[in-house]
N, C-alpha and C positions, 0 to 999 in steps of 0.2 A: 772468417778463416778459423779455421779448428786445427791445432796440432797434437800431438800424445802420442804416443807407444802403442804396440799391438804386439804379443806375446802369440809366437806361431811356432808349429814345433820346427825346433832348431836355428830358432832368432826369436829377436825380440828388434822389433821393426818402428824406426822413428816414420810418422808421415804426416803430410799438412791437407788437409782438404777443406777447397775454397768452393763459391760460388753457390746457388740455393739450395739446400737440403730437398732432395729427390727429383729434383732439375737431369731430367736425362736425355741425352747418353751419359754416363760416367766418362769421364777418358784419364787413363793412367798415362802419365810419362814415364818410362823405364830409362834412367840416367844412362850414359857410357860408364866404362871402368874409369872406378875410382871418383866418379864426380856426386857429390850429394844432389839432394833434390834442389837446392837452388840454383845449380844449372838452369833450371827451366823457369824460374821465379820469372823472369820476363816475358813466360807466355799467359801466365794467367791474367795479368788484367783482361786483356785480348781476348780470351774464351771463356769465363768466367759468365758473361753474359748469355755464350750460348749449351753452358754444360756446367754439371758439376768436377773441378779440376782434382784428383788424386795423385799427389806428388809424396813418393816416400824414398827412404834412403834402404839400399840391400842389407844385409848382413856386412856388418865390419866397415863401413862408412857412414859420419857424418853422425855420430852418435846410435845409430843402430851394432846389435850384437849378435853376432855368430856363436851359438852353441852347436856345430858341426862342422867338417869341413864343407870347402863351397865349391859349388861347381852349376855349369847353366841348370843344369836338370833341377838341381835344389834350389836354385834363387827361382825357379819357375814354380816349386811347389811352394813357396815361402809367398810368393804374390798372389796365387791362387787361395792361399791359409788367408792374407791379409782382407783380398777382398771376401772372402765367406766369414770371415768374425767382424768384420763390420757390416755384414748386410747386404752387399752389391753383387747383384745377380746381371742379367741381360737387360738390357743394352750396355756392354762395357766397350772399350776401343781403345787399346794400349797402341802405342807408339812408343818405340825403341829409338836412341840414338846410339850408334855405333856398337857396342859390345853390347847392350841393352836391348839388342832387338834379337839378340839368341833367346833371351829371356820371354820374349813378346808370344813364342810359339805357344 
């Protein structure tokens, strides 16, 4: 499990990724409002084995920062920023819960 910061323009993005480096699909969890990433902490054991797990927190939760205001359209370019500076192209597969799945488009 890897955690750190990612600097994407107009946040600065806490997120944990587990399971074996270039194990794919990738699959993002996109939390609900207001929940960090370990809301989902109990899926990764479970998938972990069959994917690499990218769990991170939006802007203004859970230790990540908002340098703009927020709205779906920018936490969807802030996830898009997150996965292209760390490397992860296709095969990706985001799943949203609840207000997180506006972000998933």
């Amino acid at each position: 499990m890897r955690e750190g910061t990612q600097e994407v323009p107009g946040a600065a993005l806490r997120y944990r990724l587990s399971g074996t480096p270039g194990k794919l699909p990738l699959i993002v969890l996109e939390n609900g409002w207001g929940a960090s990433y370990d809301y989902f902490a109990r899926f990764e054991d479970a998938l972990t084995p069959h994917a690499q797990i990218l769990l991170y927190n939006r802007a203004g939760i859970g230790g990540s920062v908002a340098r703009e205001p927020q709205s779906a359209e920018s936490m969807s370019r802030h996830l898009a920023a997150l996965l292209d500076a760390r490397g992860f192209h296709d095969p990706v597969v985001v799943a949203g819960q609840s207000y997180g799945g506006l972000i998933c488009g």
